[in-house]
C-alpha positions as CSV (number, residue, x, y, z in Angstrom):
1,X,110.4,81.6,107.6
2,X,113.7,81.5,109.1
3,X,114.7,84.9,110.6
4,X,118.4,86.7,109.7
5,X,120.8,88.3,112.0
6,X,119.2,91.0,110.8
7,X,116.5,90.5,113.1
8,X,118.2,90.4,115.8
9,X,120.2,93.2,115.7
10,X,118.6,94.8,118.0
11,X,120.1,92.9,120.9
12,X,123.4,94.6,121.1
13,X,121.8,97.8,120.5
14,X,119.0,98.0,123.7
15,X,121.0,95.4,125.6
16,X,124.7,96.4,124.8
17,X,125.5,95.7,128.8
18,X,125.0,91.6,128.2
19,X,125.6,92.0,124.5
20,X,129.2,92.3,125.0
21,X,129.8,88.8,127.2
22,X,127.2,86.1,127.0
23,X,126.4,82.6,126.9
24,X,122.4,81.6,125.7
25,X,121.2,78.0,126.1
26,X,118.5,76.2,125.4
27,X,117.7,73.0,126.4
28,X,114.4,71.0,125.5
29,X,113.9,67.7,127.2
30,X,115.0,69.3,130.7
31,X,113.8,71.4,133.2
32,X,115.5,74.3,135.2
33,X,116.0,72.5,138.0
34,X,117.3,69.3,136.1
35,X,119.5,71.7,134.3
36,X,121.3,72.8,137.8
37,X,121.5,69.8,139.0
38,X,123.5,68.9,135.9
39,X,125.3,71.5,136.4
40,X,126.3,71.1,140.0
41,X,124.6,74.1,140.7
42,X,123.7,76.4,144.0
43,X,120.4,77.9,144.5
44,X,120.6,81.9,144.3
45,X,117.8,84.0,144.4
46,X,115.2,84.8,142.0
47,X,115.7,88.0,139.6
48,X,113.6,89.8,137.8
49,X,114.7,91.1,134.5
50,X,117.8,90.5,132.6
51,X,119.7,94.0,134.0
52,X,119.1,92.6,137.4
53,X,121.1,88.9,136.0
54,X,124.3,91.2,134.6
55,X,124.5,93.1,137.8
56,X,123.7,89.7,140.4
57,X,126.4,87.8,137.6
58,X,129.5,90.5,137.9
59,X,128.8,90.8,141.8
60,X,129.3,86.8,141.5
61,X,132.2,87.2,139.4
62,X,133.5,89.5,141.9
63,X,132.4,87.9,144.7
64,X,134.1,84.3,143.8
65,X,136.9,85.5,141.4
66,X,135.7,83.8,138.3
67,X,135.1,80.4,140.3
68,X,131.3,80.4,139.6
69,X,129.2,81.7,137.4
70,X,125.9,83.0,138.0
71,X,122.9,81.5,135.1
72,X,119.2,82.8,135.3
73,X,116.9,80.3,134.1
74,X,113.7,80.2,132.6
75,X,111.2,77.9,130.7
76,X,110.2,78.7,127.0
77,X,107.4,76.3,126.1
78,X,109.0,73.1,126.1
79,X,112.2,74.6,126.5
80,X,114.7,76.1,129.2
81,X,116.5,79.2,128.7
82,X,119.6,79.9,130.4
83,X,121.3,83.1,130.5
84,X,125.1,83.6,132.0
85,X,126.4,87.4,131.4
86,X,129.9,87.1,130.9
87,X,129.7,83.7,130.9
88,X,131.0,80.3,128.8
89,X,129.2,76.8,130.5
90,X,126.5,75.8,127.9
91,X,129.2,75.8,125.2
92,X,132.1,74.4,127.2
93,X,132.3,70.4,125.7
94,X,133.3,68.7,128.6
95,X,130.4,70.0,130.5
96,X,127.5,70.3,127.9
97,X,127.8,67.5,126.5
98,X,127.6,65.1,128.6
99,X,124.8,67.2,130.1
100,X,122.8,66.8,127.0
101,X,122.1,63.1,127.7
102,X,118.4,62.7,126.5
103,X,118.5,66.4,125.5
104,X,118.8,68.5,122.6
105,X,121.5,71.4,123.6
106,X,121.6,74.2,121.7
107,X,123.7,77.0,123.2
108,X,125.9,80.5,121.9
109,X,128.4,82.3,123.6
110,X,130.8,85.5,122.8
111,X,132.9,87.3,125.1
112,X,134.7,90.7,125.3
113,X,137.0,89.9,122.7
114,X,134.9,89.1,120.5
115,X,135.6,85.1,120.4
116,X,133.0,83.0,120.1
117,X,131.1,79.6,119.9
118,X,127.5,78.3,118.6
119,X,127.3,74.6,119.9
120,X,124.6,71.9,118.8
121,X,124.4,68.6,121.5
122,X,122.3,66.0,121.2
123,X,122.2,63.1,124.1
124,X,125.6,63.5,124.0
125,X,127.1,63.6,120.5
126,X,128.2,67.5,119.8
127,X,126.4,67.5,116.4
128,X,127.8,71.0,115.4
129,X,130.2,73.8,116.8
130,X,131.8,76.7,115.4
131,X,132.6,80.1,115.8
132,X,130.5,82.5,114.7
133,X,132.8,85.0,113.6
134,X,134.4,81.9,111.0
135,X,131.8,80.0,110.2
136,X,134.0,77.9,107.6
137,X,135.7,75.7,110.5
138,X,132.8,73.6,111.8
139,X,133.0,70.3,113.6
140,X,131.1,67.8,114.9
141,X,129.3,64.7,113.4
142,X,127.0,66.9,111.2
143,X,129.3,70.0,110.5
144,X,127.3,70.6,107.0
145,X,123.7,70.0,107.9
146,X,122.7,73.4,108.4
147,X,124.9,75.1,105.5
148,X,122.1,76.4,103.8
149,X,120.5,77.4,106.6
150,X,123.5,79.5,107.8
151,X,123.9,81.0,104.5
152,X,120.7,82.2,104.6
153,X,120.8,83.3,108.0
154,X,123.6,85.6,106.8
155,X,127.1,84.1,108.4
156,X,129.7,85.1,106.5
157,X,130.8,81.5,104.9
158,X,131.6,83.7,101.6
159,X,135.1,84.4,100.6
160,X,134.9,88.3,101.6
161,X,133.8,89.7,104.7
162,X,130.8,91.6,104.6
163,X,130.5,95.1,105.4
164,X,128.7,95.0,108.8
165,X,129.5,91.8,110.9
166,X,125.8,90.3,112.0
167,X,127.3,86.9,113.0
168,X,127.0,87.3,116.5
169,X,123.4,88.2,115.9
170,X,123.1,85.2,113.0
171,X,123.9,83.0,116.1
172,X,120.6,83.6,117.9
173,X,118.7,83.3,114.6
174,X,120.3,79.6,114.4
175,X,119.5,78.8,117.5
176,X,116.0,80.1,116.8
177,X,115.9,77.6,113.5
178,X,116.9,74.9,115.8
179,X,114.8,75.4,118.6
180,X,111.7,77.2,117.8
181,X,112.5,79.7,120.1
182,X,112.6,83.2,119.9
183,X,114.4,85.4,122.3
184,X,112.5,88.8,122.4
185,X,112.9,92.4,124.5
186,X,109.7,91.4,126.2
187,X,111.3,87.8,127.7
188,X,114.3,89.5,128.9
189,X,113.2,92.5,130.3
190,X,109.8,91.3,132.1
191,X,110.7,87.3,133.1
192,X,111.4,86.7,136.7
193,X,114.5,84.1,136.6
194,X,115.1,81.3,138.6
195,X,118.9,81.1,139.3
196,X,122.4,79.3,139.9
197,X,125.5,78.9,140.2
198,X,127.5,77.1,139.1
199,X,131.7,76.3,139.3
200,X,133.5,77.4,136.0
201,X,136.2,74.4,136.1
């Protein structure tokens, strides 16, 4: 059954210091290291648990003014996970997708101000992207596909806004229906993270 934003709601409550500014990406077809090397990236060192990647990403951000961007990797069965608190390269389209060549690139981001961006790649056609927060403006060369499946999810493609916005939340529960992958408390907190980085222009 495909899961709500509802069920991940808890994300912004037990993690609210990543919640705030994130980019998630999965990537099947790919491995971590193939991932970096897409992305240009640096070796860093392993972390351990996800409140160990917010406080190595700001110290990057700090460290290099913005220039790079720190992303803690991981593999999920057939998948890699990356993870950039405060971060925006697995939906940015000039690097993702061509990075998705012989890949399926599935990838959410929102940032302090609450903009955001769900982005579907496969070898190199952007299939779907949108923001989250207006899920009626979609493009890509199959901007309807998953209509039903958003609905049901919960994004607010209705005329009113609901009550309690879940569409940050609904994000992860579509990349879940596309991937098969569920991100839990347990993988972030207890995963040891292989790690990048990566420039941000």
């Amino acid at each position: 059954m495909t899961k709500t934003g509802a069920d991940y709601a808890w994300f912004e409550s037990d993690f609210p210091d990543i919640a705030e500014a994130y980019c998630f990406t999965l990537v099947r077809g790919l491995s971590p290291a193939e991932v970096a090397s897409r992305l240009e990236g640096r070796p860093e060192t392993p972390l351990r648990g996800i409140d160990a990647v917010v406080d190595a990403a700001f110290a990057q951000y700090d460290l290099e003014r913005g220039d790079r961007q720190l992303v803690a990797m991981t593999t999920v069965g057939s998948w890699t996970l990356l993870i950039e608190p405060n971060g925006y390269l697995g939906v940015t389209e000039d690097r993702a997708v061509p990075a998705s060549a012989g890949a399926r690139w599935v990838s959410h981001f929102v940032n302090v101000n609450a903009v955001g961006t769900f982005l579907w790649a496969e070898d190199r056609v952007l299939r779907l992207c949108f923001d989250p927060l207006f899920p009626e403006d979609r493009w890509g060369t199959s901007p309807d596909e998953l209509l039903d499946v958003m609905q049901r999810i919960g994004f607010p493609l209705e005329e009113e806004p609901p009550e309690t916005d879940l569409s940050s939340p609904a994000a992860f529960a579509l990349a879940e229906h596309l991937t098969g992958v569920a991100i839990t408390p347990t993988l972030l907190q207890d995963t040891t993270f292989t790690c990048t980085t990566a420039q941000t222009w």
